[in-house]
LOKESE-855163 format. One line per 10 residues: number of its first residue (from 0); for each residue x, y, z of C-alpha. Coordinates in Angstrom, 2 decimals, decimal comma, padded with zeros to 5 digits. Example, Ala and Ser with C-alpha at 12.3 -4.5 7.8 and 13.67 -1.06 7.14 Angstrom:
% residues 2
0) 012,30/-004,50/007,80  013,67/-001,06/007,14
% end
This chain:
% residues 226
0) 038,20/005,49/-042,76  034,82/003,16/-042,91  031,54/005,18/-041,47  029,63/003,75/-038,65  025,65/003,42/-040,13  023,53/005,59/-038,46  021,89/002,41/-037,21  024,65/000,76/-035,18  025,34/004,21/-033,92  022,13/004,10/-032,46
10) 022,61/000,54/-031,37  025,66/001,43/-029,49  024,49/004,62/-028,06  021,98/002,46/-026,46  024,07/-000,31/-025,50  026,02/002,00/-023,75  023,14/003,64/-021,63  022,37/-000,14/-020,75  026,04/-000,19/-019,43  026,19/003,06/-017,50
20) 022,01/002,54/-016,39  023,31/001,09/-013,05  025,91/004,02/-012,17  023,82/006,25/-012,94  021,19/004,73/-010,53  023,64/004,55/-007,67  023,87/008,35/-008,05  020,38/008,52/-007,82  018,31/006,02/-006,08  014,68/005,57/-004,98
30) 015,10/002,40/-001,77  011,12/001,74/-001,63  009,91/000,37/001,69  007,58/-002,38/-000,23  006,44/-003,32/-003,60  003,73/-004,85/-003,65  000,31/-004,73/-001,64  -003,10/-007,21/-001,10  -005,91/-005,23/-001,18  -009,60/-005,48/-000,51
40) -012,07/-003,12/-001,83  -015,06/-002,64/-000,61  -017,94/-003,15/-003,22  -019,23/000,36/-003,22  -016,09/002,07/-001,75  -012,58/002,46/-002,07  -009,32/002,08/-000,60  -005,76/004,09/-000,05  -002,46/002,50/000,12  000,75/004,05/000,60
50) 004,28/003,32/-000,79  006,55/005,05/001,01  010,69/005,35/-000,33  013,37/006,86/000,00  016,31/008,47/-002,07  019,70/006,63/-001,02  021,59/007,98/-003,89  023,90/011,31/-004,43  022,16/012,83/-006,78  018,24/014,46/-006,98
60) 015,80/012,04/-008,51  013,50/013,15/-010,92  010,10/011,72/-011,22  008,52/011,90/-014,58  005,55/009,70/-014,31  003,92/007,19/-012,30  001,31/004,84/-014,33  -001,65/002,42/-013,50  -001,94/-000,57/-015,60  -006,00/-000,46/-014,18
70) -008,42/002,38/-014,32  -009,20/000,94/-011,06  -006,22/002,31/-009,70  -005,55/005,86/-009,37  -002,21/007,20/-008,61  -001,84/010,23/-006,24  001,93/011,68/-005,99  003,54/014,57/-004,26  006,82/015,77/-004,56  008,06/014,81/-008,17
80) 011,76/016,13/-007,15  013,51/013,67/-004,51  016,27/015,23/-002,88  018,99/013,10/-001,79  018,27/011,43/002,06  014,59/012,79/001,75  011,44/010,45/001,38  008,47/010,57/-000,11  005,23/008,35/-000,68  002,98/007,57/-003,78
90) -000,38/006,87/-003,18  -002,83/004,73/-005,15  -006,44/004,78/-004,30  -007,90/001,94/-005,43  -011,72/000,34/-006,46  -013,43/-002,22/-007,97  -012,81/-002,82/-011,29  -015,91/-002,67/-013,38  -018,46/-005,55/-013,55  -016,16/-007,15/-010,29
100) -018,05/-009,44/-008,31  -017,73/-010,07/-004,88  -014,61/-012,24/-004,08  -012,87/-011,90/-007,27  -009,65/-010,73/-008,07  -007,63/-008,58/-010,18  -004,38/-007,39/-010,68  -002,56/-003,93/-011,09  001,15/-002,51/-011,92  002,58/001,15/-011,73
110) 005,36/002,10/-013,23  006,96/004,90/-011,60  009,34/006,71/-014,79  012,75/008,92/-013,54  014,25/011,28/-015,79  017,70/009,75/-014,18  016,64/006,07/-015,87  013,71/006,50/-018,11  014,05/002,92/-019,86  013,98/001,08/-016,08
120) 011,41/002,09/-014,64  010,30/001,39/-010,92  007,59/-001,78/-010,56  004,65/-001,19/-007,85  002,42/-004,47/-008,20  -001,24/-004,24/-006,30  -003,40/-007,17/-006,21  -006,83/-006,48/-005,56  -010,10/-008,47/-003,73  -013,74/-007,05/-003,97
130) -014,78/-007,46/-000,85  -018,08/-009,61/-000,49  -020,73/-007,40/001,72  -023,49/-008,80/004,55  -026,26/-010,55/003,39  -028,93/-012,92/003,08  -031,17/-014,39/000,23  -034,25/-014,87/000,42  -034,44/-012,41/003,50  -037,71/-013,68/004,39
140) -038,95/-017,38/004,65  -042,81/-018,32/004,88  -044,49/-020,78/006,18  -048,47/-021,56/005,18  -050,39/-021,58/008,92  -051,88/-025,20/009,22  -049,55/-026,49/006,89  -046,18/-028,75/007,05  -043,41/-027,08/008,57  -040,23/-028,15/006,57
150) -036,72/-026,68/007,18  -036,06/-024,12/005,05  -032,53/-022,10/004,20  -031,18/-018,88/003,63  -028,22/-018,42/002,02  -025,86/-016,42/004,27  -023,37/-013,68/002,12  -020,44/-013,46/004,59  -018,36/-010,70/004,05  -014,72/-010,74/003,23
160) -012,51/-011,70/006,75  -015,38/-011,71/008,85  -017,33/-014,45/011,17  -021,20/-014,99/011,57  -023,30/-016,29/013,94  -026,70/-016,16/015,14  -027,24/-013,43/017,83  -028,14/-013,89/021,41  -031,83/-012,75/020,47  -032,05/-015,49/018,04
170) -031,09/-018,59/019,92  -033,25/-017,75/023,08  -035,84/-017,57/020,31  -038,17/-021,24/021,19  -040,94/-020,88/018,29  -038,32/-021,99/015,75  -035,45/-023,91/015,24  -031,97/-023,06/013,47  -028,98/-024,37/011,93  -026,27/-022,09/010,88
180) -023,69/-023,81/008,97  -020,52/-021,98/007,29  -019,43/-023,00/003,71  -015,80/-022,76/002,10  -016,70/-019,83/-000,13  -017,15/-017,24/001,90  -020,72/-017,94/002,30  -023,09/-020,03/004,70  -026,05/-021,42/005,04  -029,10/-020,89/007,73
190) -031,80/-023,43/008,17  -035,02/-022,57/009,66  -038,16/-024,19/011,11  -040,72/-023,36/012,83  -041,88/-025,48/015,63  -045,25/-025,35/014,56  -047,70/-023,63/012,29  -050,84/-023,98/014,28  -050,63/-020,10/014,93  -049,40/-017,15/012,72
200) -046,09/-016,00/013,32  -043,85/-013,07/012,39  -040,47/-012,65/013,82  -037,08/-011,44/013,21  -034,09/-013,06/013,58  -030,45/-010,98/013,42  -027,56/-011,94/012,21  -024,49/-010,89/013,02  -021,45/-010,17/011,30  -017,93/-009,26/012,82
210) -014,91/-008,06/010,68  -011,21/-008,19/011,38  -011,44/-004,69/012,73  -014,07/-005,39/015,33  -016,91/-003,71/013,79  -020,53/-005,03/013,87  -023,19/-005,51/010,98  -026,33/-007,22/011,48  -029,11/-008,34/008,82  -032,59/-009,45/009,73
220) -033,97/-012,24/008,26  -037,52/-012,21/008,80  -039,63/-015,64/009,49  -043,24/-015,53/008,91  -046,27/-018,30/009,20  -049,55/-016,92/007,43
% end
């Protein structure tokens, strides 16, 4: 009788485990709710998102490891064992990737490893925004007293989901004039003058910020004649 080489042994060992792979996970299953997320980071922060599943199969499901594609990403997991009809969730904590500037993007993959199918594993896919923060630059326009009084800008950093506008305090404000303007990307643009610059002047003119959430920032740009 004619022996099988080792290597097509090995070949058909594995086609074989290719064959059975889905039986195998209909005895054990993890049925995630979602598998993928958009994110946005905060600059200087972080953020937590949860992927929550669920074992449908017959069998316990064994988790042997859940990696990040991105040192950006950490992974927090409980329960490694998943009985069958109990859930579980896998965390991942996310933050900026390093040297990210505001607005860009990035993306991220876990692969979550069973000991039931350890050559198909489970795909979590994160795409992440650095959120743009509140400001303005130059915060402070000047004005020589006596001189010509020209319009002058700020540019306006609008963070990520949010509106500006000028605050009430501002526009009842009659010893200068502005013009706030929104751009497409993510930024805007303040104009300033004064009225005139007969007389010194130092004032300060908020603006406000509102996220999606509701939450107020404000930033002072300050408008001087000297």
């Amino acid at each position: 009788m004619a022996r099988i080489p080792n290597a097509m042994r090995l070949n058909l060992r594995l086609l074989l485990f290719l064959l059975l792979a889905p039986a195998l996970r209909s005895q054990a299953e993890l049925e995630w709710e979602t598998v993928s997320a958009e994110l946005t980071v905060p600059a200087s922060g972080q953020v937590r998102h949860s992927f929550r599943f669920k074992n449908t199969g017959m069998e316990t499901v064994h988790i042997e490891s859940a990696k990040s594609s991105c040192s950006c990403v950490v992974v927090e997991l409980g329960a490694l064992s998943i009985a069958p009809g109990q859930s579980g969730e896998l965390v991942a904590v996310s933050k900026p990737a390093p040297a990210s500037p505001p607005g860009s993007e990035r993306g991220a993959r876990i692969e979550v490893t069973t000991a039931e199918a350890p050559i198909r594993p489970y795909l979590l896919r994160i795409k992440l925004r650095t959120a743009r923060e509140a400001g303005l630059e130059p915060a402070v326009l000047w004005w020589k007293a006596g001189g010509a009084a020209p319009a002058k800008e700020t540019q306006v950093q609008v963070p990520t989901g949010a509106a500006v506008r000028l605050s009430e305090e501002a526009l009842l404000r009659t010893e200068v004039e502005c013009v706030l303007a929104e751009t497409k990307d993510g930024r805007a643009v303040l104009s300033v003058r004064p009225r005139s610059t007969r007389q010194r002047l130092d004032l300060r003119l908020p603006v406000e910020f509102t996220t999606p959430g509701g939450v107020p920032e404000r930033r002072t740009l300050f408008i001087r004649v000297e």
